[in-house]
C-alpha positions in Angstrom: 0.0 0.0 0.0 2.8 2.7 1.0 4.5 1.6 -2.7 0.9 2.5 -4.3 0.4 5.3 -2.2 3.8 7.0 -2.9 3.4 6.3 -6.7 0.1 8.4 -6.7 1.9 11.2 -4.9 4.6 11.4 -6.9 2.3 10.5 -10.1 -0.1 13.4 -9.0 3.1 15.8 -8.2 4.1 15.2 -12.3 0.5 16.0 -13.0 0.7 19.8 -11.1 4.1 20.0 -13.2 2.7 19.0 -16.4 -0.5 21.5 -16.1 1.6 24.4 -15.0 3.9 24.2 -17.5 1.3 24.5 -19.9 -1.0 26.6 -18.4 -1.5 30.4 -18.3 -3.5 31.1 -15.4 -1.3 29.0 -13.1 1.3 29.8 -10.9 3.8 27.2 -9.1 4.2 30.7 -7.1 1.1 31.3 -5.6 -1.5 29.4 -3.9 -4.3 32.0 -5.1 -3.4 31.8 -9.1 -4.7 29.0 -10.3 -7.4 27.7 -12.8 -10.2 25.3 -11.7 -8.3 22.3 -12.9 -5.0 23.8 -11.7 -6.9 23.9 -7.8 -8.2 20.2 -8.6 -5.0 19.2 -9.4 -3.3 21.1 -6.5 -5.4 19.8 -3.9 -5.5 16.1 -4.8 -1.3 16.3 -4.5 -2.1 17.9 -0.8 -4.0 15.4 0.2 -2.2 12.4 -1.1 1.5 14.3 0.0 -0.9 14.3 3.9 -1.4 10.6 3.4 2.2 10.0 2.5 3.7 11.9 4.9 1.2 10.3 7.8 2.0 6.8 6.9 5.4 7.3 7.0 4.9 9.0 10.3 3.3 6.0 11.6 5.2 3.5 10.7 8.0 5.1 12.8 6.0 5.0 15.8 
């Protein structure tokens, strides 16, 4: 599951990338500059980098 889960991070991090990089409206700058799909895309990497970061955290415990 934590191979899986990192994958989709990282797969979803590419993603951000790949839509900045091409679009206008976005900024890898600024939280507030962002298209509808650029937000979408922003916030599924937040909550999958939360997920990430709380397994690891866990399975140091």
């Amino acid at each position: 599951m934590a191979d899986d889960l990192y994958a989709r991070y990282m797969e979803a991090a590419a993603a951000g990338r790949v839509h900045v990089a091409s679009c206008t409206r976005c900024s890898l700058y600024s939280l507030y500059s962002r298209c509808d799909t650029g937000q979408r895309l922003y916030l599924a990497l937040a909550e999958l980098q939360d997920a990430y970061r709380a397994k690891q955290r866990d399975g140091r415990a």
